[in-house]
C-alpha positions in Angstrom: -8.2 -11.5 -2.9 -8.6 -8.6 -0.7 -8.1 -4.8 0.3 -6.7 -4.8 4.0 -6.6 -1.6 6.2 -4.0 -1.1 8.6 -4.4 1.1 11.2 -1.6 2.9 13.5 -2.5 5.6 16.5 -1.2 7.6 18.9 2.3 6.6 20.6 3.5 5.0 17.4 2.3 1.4 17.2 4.7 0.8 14.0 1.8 0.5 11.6 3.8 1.2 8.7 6.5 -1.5 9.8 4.0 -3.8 10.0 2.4 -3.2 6.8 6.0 -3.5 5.5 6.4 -7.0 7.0 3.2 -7.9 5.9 4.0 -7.1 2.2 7.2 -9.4 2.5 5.2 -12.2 4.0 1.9 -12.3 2.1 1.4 -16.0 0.7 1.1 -15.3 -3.1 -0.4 -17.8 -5.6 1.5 -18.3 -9.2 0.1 -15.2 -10.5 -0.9 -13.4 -8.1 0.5 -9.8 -7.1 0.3 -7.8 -4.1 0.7 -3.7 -3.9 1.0 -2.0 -0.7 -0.2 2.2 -0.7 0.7 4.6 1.4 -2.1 6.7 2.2 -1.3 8.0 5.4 -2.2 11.8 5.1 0.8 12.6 7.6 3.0 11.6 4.8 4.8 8.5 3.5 8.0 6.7 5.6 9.2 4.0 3.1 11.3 6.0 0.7 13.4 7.7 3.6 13.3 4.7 6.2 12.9 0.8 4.0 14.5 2.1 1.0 17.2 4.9 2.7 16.3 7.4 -0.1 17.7 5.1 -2.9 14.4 5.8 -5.0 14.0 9.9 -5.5 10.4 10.8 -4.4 9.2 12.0 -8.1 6.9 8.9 -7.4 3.9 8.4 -5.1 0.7 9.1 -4.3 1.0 12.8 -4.3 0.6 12.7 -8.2 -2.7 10.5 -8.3 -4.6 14.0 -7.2 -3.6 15.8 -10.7 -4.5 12.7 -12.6 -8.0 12.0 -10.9 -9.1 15.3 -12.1 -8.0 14.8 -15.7 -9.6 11.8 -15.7 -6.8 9.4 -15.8 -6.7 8.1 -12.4 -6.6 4.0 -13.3 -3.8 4.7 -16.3 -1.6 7.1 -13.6 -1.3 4.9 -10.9 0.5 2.2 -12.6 3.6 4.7 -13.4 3.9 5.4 -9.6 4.8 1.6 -8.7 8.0 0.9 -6.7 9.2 -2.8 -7.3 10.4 -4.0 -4.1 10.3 -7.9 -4.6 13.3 -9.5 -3.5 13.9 -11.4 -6.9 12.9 -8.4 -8.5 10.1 -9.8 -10.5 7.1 -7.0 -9.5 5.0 -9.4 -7.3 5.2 -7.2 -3.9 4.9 -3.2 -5.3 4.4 0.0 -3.4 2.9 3.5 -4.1 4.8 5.5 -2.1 2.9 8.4 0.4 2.8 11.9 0.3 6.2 13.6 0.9 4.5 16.6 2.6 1.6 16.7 4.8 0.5 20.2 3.4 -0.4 17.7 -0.2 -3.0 15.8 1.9 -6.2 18.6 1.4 -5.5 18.3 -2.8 -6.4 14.4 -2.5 -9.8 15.3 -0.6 -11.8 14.3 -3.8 -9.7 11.6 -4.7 -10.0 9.0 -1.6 -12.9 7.3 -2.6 -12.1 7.5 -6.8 -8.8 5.6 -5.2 -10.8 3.3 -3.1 -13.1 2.4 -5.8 -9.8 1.7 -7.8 -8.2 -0.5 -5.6 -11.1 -2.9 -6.0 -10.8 -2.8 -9.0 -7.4 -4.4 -9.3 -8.3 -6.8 -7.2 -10.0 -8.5 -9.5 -7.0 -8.3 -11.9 -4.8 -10.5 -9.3 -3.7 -8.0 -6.7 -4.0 -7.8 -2.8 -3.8 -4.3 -1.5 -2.5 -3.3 2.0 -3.3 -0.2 2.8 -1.2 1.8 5.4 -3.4 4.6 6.6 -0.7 5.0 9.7 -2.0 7.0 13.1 -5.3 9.5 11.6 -5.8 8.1 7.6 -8.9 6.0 9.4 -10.6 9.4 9.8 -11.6 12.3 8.1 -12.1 12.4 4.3 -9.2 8.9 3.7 -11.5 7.4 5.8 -13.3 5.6 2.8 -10.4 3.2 2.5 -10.8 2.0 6.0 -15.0 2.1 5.2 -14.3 -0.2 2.2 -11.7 -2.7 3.4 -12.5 -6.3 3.8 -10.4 -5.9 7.3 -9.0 -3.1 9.2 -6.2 -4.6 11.4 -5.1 -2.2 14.1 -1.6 -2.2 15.7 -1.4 -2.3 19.7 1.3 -2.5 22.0 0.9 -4.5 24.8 1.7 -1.6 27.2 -0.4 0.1 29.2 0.0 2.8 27.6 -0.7 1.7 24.6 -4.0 0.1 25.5 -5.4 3.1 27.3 -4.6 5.2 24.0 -6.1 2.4 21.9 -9.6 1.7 23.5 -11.4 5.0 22.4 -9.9 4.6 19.1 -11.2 1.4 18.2 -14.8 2.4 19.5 -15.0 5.1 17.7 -13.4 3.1 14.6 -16.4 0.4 15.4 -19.3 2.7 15.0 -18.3 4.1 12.1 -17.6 1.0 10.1 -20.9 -0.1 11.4 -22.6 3.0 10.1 -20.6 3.8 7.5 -18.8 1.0 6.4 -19.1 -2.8 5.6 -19.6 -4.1 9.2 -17.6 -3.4 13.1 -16.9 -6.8 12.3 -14.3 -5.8 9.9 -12.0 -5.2 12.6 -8.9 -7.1 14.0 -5.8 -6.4 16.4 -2.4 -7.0 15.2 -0.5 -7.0 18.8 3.0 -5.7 19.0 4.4 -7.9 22.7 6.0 -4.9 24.4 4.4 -4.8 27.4 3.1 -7.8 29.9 -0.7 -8.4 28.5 -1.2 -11.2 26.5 -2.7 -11.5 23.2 -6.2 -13.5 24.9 -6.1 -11.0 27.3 -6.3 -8.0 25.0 -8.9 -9.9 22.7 -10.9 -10.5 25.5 -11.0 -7.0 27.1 -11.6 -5.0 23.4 -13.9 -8.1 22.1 -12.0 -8.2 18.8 -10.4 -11.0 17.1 -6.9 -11.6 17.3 -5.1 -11.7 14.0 -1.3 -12.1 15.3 0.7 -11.6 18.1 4.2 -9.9 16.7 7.2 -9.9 18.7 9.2 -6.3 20.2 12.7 -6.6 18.1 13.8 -3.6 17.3 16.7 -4.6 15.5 14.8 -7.1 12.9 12.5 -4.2 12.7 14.4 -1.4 11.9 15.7 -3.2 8.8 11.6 -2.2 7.8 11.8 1.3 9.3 15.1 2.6 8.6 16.6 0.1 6.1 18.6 -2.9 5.5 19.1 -6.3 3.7 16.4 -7.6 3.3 17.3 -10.7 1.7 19.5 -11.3 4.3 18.4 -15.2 5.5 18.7 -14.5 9.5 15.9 -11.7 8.4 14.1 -13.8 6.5 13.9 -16.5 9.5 13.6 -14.3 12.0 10.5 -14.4 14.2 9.0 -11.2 13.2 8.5 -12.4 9.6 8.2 -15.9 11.4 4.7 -14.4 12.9 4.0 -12.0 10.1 3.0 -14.4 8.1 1.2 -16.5 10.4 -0.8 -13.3 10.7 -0.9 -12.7 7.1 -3.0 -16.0 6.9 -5.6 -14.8 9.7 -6.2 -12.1 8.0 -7.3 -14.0 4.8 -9.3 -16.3 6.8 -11.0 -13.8 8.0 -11.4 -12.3 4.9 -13.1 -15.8 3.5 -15.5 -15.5 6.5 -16.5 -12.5 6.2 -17.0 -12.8 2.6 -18.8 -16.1 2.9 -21.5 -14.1 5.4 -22.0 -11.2 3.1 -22.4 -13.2 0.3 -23.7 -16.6 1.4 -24.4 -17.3 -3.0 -21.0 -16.0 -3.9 -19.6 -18.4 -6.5 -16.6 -19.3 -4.6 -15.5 -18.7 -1.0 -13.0 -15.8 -2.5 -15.7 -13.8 -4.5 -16.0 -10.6 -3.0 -19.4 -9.2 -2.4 -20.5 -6.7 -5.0 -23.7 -4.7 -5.9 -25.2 -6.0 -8.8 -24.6 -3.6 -11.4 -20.8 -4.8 -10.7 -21.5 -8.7 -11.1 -22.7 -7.6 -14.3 -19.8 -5.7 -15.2 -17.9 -8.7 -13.9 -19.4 -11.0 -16.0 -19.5 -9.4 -19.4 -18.3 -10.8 -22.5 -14.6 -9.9 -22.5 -14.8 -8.5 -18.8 -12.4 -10.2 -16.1 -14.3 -13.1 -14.0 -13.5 -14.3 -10.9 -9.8 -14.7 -9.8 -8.9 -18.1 -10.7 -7.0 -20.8 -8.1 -4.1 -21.3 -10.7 -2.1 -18.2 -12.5 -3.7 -15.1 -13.8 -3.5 -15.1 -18.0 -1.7 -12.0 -18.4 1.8 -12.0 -19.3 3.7 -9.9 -17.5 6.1 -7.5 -19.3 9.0 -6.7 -18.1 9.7 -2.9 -16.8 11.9 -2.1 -19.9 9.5 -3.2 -22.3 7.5 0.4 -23.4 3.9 0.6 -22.8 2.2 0.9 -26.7 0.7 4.1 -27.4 -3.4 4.1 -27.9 -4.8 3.4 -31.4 -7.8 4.8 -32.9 -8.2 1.4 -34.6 -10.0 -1.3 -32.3 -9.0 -3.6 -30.4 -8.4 -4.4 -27.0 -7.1 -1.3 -24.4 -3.7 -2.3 -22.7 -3.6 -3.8 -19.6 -4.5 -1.3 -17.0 -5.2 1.8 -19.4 -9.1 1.1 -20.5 -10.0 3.1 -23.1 -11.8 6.7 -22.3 -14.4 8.1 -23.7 -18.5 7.9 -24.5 -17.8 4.8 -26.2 -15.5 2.0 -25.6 -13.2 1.2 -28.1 -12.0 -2.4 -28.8 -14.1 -5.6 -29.4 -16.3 -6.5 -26.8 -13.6 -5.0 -24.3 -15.0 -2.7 -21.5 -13.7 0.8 -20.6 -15.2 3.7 -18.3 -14.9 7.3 -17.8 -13.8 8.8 -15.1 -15.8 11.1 -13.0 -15.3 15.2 -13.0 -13.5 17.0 -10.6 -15.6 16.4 -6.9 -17.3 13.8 -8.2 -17.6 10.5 -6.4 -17.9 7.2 -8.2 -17.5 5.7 -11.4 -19.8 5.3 -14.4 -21.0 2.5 -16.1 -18.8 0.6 -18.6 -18.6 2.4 -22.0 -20.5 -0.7 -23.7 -23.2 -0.3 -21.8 -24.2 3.3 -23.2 -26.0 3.6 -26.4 -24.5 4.9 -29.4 -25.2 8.7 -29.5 -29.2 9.2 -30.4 -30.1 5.7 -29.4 -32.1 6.6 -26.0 -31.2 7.6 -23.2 -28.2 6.3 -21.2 -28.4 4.0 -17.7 -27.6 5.9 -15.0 -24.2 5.5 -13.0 -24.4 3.1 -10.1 -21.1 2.2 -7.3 -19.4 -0.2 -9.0 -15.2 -0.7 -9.0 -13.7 0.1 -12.1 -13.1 -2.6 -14.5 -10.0 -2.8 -16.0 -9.3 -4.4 -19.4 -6.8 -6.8 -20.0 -4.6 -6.8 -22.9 -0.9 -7.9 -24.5 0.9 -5.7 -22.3 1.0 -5.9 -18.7 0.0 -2.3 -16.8 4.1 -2.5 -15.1 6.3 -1.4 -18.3 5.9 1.9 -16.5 7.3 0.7 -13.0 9.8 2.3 -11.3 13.5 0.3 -11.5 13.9 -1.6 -8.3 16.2 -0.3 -5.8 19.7 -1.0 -5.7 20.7 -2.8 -2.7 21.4 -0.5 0.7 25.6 0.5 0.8 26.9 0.6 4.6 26.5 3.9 5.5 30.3 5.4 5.5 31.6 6.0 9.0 31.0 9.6 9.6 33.5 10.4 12.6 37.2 8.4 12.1 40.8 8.9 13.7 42.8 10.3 11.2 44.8 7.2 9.7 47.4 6.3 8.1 48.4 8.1 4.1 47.0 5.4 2.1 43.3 5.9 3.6 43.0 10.0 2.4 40.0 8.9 0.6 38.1 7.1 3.5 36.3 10.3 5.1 39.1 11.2 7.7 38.5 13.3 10.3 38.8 16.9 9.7 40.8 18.8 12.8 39.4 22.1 13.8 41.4 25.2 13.4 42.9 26.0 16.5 45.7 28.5 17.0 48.9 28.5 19.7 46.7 31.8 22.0 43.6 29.5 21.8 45.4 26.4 23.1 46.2 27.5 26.6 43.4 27.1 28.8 41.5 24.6 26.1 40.5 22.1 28.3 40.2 19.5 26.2 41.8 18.1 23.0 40.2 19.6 20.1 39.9 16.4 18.2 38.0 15.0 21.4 35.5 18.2 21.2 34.8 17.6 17.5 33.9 13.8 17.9 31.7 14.8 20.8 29.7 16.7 18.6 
């Protein structure tokens, strides 16, 4: 349905927690999937806080930038998925962040490539969040903010956080309306810390409101440090309570603005494209618009093996379009990707002429289209993570024989000339610590 920005900044708004709790909350059709990336170019928090370092960090975003330049951007990204559905069935996915801030200058030419991909997918059933955390709305990842259908930026309600907001969203404004699809574009997700209302805060920035979600730092930090999620009193609790409230906002808004942009669109959920990328839409064997019931794709399941390429035709699998001058396949479309520091995609393979039959039509912005086939793009997907163990206690009285094994407390080594004038008991001094 949508790509959706959100937005952090200075004083740590929890724009990552809330992208979390949106994930968990998004209303999904039969069908439908949704895929939340962390491009924040200070680095990723999910792996080490949500999932407690239970997945190793060989997966990510920091391996998209090696794959964009060999041209295999659209096939890469599917092996970098992290299942993190509740039931375990791949509906809400994440590609983790960078685990090092120092990786952020080798995506430079790989933001917009990424951008134009993530549009892309939309159109195969996905919703992307995008969690550009406190500065991914500026410099060169600013392209995913430029291209969203909303940017939702987190406040507090605090002074403080208010004053540090204001500049930021002006200067977020002009550049979506100069660079971007519209200042309209952007929203407030409120965080009520402080004593200012939600109308009240609308009202002073002149931005809509997209959902008011409440200070608890205990349902929270199950999102940014770990916990059960499937726990029912999480589940019900009144952050996820209001996350999804929010979660439809941001759709409405998404239909309005979608609507305005394209008053002829074919259904109020069609997004606005140019019209070398209707085209592409439309052709024979193309994907069309997102239909209301489920998406025709089977879905395989992340132990089934993804089937190698064939030189013989016939359709591309799911997610991997074929490469090359020509697209293999029968009437099934395929593109090639860009070289290195080059922005933008070229044209579907079917629409170049067999070699020495004219000229070919020169690339226009268009989002990748990505074939369908027999095999869904997630046989590649990372095994969901195991659920969180309680932490074992770290400091414990020494107890009785039959708990050796239960991390007892190790005394210190302390001999009969250190003893007199030791103030305290040594035991004492090492729990202290």
């Amino acid at each position: 349905m949508a790509v959706i920005a959100v937005v952090g900044g200075p004083g740590a708004p929890g724009a990552t927690t809330t992208a979390l709790a949106l994930l968990l909350a998004w209303p999904l059709r039969p069908g439908r999937r949704i895929l939340l990336v962390e491009a924040d170019p200070d680095g990723g928090a999910v792996l080490a806080g949500a999932l407690e370092g239970r997945v190793e960090a060989v997966y990510g975003l920091r391996n998209l930038a090696v794959a964009d330049r060999r041209g295999l951007l659209a096939q890469t990204i599917w092996e970098q998925l992290i299942d993190l559905s509740p039931e375990g069935n791949a509906e809400r996915l994440l590609l983790p962040g960078l685990t090092d801030p120092a990786q952020a200058p080798g995506l430079a030419y790989t933001w917009e490539p990424l951008a134009e991909l993530l549009h892309g997918i939309e159109q195969q059933g996905y919703d992307v969040i995008v969690d550009l955390g406190r500065s991914g709305a500026t410099g060169t990842s600013a392209v995913l903010a430029r291209r969203a259908d909303v940017v939702a930026v987190t406040v507090r309600s605090t002074l403080r956080g208010l004053s540090a907001a204001r500049p930021r969203l002006a200067a977020l404004g002009e550049d979506l309306a100069a660079a971007g699809t519209g200042a309209d574009a952007l929203g407030l997700l409120l965080v009520a810390e402080g004593p200012y209302s939600g109308a009240e805060v609308s009202r002073e920035f002149g931005l809509p409101l997209l959902g008011v979600l409440p200070y608890a730092t205990r349902t929270a930090r199950v999102l940014s440090d770990g916990g059960d999620t499937t726990d029912r009193r999480f589940i019900r609790s009144e952050l996820m309570r209001t996350a999804r409230s929010a979660a439809d906002e941001v759709q409405l808004l998404v239909r309005r603005r979608r609507q305005r942009l394209a008053p002829n669109a074919a259904s109020a959920g069609a997004p606005a494209v140019a019209p070398a990328a209707a085209a592409q839409l439309s052709a024979p064997g193309g994907p069309g618009p997102a239909a209301a019931g489920p998406v025709a794709v089977p879905v395989a399941p992340p132990s089934v093996p993804v089937p190698q390429a064939s030189s013989a035709p016939g359709p591309a699998p799911y997610g991997q379009p074929a490469y090359g001058p020509t697209g293999q396949g029968q009437g099934q479309p395929g593109y090639a990707q860009p070289g290195y520091g080059q922005s933008g995609y070229a044209q579907p393979a079917h629409a170049h002429p067999a070699h020495g039959q004219g000229e070919a039509e020169p690339p226009s912005y268009a989002p990748p289209v990505i074939t369908t086939g027999p095999v869904a793009p997630l046989a590649g997907l990372a095994p969901q993570p195991a659920a969180p163990a309680p932490f074992p206690a770290h400091v414990q009285a020494a107890g009785p024989a039959e708990d050796e094994g239960q991390y007892r407390l190790q005394q210190p080594m302390v001999t009969n000339d250190q003893i007199e004038g030791y103030p305290y008991n040594p035991g004492e001094v090492l729990r202290a610590r």
